[in-house]
Steps between C-alpha positions, in 0.01 A plus 500: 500500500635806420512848719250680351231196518628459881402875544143464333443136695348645820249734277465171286376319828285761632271546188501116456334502885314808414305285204485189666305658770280681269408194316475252780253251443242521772464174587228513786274675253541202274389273774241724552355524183594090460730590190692201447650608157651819678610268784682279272676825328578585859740166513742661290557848672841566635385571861555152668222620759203511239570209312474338826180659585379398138591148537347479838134619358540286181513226723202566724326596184569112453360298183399794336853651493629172268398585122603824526829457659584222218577694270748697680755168500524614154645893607803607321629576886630176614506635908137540382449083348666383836258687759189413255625178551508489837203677583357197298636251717344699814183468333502163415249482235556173259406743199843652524679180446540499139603846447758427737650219372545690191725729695707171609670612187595850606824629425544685813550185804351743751157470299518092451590447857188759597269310244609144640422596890207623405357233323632263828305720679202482278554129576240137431255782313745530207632158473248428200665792299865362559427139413430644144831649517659210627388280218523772213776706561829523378815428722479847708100488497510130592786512789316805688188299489664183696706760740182630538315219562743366729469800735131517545466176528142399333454083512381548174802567337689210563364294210583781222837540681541095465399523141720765442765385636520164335537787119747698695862555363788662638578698222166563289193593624405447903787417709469198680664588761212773559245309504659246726541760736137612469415092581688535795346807677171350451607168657252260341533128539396534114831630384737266660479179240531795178796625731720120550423479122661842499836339673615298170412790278754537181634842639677575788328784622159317524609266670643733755144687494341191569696394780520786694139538457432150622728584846281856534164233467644227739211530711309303215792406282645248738310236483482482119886527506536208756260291261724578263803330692369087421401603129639348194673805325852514677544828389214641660591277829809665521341853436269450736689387746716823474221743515405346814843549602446860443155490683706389846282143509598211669397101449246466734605103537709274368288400179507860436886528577590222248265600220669858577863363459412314219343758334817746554786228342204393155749595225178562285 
């Protein structure tokens, strides 16, 4: 910055407080008068204070606050996409889900990490909406869907997510190793045979996936894995065998002990 701009600064600063304070949005006439367009124009003001007070009313407004506010995910402003977005999430309404997984694809990380809390928060209600996703989209659309699956945690995923994961690839399309993941948050007894499949995979990272989703599940996955211990594939003794290893079990007698020793020396 050079002198003379240092000299006009403070006179620079003065008239830009001078015109914000003449053209202040006034916010509790808005909530007054119910104006939830103005309201929404109100979340991008620079004054930390009203957008606050903005946000606050859209939110008791409630449902009727949602169409209206959709469109402003879309605002050139990207400060503006993330707080839309999370003023979404506070009002958990299911009809926001889609327009927010669009913004999954943001380019700005603040505004994809505000659109994927929010639709957590939104929750079961917009699980219907991210199935489609899950089975249609590409590899980015696809691999939000399971993450996001995986953290709300709907029973009613874990089918798709099996189905899914039996297509998955780690280079093209969903990872598997996402959707394995997903499996394992959820917990479900339903995932654990997909998931031993998972262990002889062709690629080294699914098989990874798989195993150290099987030893996050070993509330349910060990007594598929010690079944798995007296079975005919030596390979999938042995692998077996080691993920219960990893899970800290013990042979619970001595059948178990020498089926579990002969299990860890089959040469497959």
């Amino acid at each position: 910055m050079s002198k003379q701009q240092e000299h006009f600064m403070p006179l620079v600063n003065k008239v830009a407080s001078l015109v914000g304070r003449l053209f202040k949005p006034n916010v509790a006439k808005m909530i007054y008068n119910n104006n939830i367009n103005g309201l929404g124009k109100a979340l991008t003001y620079h004054d930390p204070e009203v957008r606050k007070t903005a946000s606050d009313a859209l939110i008791n407004i409630g449902a009727a606050a949602v169409v209206p506010l959709l469109a402003r995910l879309n605002h050139k402003n990207y400060l503006t996409r993330r707080d839309t977005a999370i003023l979404l999430g506070e009002l958990r309404d299911p009809r926001a889900v889609k327009s927010l997984l669009e913004n999954l694809s943001d380019d700005q990380v603040e505004v994809r990490d505000a659109a994927a809390r929010a639709i957590v928060k939104i929750g079961s209600a917009g699980v219907d909406t991210i199935l489609v996703n899950l089975k249609n989209g590409r590899e980015w659309a696809g691999g939000w869907a399971a993450w996001l699956l995986g953290e709300i945690g709907d029973a009613r995923a874990v089918l798709p997510l099996i189905e899914k994961l039996k297509d998955s690839h780690p280079y093209t399309g969903v990872k598997y190793t996402v959707v394995a993941e997903a499996l394992a948050k959820l917990g479900d007894p339903r995932a654990v045979d997909p998931l031993i499949t998972g262990l002889k995979d062709w690629f080294e990272s699914n098989r990874k996936a798989a195993f150290q989703a099987l030893v996050t599940m070993k509330s349910v996955s060990v007594v598929p894995l010690q079944k798995q211990l007296d079975g005919q594939d030596g390979v999938f003794c042995q692998l077996g065998a080691e993920t219960l290893d990893a899970i800290g079990w013990k042979p619970g007698d001595e059948e178990q002990r020498a089926s579990y020793l002969i299990a860890k020396g089959s040469p497959g």
